[in-house]
C-alpha positions as CSV (number, residue, x, y, z in Angstrom):
1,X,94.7,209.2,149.0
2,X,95.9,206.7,151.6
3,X,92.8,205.9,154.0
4,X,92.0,204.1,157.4
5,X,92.5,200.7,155.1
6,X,95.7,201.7,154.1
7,X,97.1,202.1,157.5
8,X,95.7,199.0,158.9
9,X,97.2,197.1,156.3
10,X,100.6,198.9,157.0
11,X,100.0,197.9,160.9
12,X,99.5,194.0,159.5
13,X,102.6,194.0,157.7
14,X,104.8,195.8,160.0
15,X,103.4,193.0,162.9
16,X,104.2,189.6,160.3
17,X,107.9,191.4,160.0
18,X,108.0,191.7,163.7
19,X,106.4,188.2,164.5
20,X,108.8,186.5,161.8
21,X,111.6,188.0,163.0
22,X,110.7,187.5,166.6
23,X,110.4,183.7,165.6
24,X,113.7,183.4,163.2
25,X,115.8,185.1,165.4
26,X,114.5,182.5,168.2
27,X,115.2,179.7,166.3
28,X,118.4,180.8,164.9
29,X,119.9,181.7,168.3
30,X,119.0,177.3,169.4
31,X,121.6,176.7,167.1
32,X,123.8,179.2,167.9
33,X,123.3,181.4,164.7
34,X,122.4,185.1,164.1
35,X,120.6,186.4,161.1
36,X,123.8,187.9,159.7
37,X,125.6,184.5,160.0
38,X,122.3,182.5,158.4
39,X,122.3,184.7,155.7
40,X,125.8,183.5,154.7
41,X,125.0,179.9,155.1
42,X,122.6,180.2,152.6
43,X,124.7,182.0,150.1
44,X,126.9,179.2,150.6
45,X,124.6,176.3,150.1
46,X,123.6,178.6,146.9
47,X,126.8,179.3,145.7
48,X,128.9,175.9,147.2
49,X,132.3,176.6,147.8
50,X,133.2,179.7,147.7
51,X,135.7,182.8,148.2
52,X,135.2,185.2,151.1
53,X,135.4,187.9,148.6
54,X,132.3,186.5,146.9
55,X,130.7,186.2,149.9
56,X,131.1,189.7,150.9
57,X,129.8,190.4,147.0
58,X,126.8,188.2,147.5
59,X,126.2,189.6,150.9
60,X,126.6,193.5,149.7
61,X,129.1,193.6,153.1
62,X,133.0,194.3,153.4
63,X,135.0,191.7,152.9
64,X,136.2,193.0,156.7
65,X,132.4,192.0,157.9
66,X,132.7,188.5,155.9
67,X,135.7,187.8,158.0
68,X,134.5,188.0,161.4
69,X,131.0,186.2,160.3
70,X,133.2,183.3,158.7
71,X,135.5,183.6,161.6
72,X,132.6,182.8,163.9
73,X,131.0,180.3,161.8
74,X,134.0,178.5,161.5
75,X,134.9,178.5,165.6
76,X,131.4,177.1,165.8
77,X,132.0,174.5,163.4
78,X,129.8,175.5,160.7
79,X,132.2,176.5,158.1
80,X,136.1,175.7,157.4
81,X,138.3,177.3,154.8
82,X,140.1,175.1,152.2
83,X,143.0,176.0,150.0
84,X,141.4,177.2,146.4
85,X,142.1,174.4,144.2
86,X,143.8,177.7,141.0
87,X,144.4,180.4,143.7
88,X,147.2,179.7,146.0
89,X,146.6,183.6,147.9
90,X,142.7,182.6,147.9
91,X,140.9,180.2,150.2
92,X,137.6,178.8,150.0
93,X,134.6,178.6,152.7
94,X,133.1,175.2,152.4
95,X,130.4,173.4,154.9
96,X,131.7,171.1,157.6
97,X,129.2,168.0,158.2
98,X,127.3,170.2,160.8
99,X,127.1,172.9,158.8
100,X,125.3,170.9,156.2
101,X,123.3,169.3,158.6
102,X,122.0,172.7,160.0
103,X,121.3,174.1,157.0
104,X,119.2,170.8,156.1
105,X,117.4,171.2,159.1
106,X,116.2,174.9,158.4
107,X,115.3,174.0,154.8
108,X,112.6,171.2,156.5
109,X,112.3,174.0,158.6
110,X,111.1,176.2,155.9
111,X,108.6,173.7,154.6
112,X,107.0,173.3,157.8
113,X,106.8,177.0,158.5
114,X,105.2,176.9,154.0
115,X,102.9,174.7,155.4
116,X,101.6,176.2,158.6
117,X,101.4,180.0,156.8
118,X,99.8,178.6,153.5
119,X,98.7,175.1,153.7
120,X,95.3,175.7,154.3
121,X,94.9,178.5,151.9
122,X,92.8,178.2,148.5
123,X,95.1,178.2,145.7
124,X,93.2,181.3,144.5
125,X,93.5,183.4,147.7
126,X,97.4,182.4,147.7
127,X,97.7,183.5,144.2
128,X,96.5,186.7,145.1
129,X,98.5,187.5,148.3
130,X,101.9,186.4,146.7
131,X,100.7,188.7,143.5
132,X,100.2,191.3,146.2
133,X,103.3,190.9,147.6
134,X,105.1,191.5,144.8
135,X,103.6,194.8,144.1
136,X,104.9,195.6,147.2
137,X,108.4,194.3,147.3
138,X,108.7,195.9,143.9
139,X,107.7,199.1,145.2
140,X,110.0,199.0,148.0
141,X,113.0,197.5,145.9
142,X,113.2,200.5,143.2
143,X,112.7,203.2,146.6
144,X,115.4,201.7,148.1
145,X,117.3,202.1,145.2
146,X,116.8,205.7,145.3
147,X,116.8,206.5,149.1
148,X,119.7,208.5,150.1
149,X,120.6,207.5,153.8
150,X,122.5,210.9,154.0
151,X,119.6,213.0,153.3
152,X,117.1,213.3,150.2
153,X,116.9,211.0,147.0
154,X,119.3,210.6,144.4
């Protein structure tokens, strides 16, 4: 039976999504970056060097779609292709200095943004919010997986 609580609860997670997103995609667009172009960074500074067909793996995107965000990245200066060093018809997408330097700045970034949601909190009551969480990104991982855009489940 979902009650009153259940919905308020809903409202407070919808808002963070909104508030976070309001405030990434603020921050992102200082540095001339969108959230689809940040999201490869960091499969990049996961990964290292690495194929655009990879990327586009990693991304769950066409390899079309990983060519116009490395296109843009690279005009930008945040990424450049190399020759692969065993593939001659492949090329790698490697950091420049800025890109590096970017991506260094957003992982301080990260901590600060730790610190200011959590850094006060008990080490009990986080505990029990991330254990929440999980619940719920586990719930919503295994309906996505099932969710048919075109109509019905699968």
């Amino acid at each position: 039976m979902v009650t009153d609580k259940h919905y308020a609860a809903l409202d407070q997670v919808l808002e963070l999504a909104v508030l976070i997103n309001d405030d990434m995609t603020r921050s992102l667009a200082q540095d001339g970056l969108t959230v689809s172009r940040t999201h490869l960074l960091w499969e990049l500074r996961r990964r290292g060097p690495v194929t655009q067909r990879d990327l586009a793996d990693a991304l769950k995107v066409s390899a079309r779609t990983v060519t116009g965000l490395v296109d843009g990245l690279e005009a930008t200066g945040f990424v450049s292709r190399q020759p692969h060093p065993t593939d001659r018809r492949a090329t790698l997408v490697t950091f420049t200095e800025r890109g590096v330097r970017t991506v260094e700045e957003m992982e301080r970034g990260q901590q600060e943004f730790a610190r200011l949601l959590f850094g006060e909190m008990t080490q009990e009551r986080l505990d029990c919010f991330s254990g929440a969480l999980d619940e719920i990104l586990t719930r919503l991982r295994a309906a996505s997986q099932t969710y048919d855009p075109r109509g019905g489940d699968q």
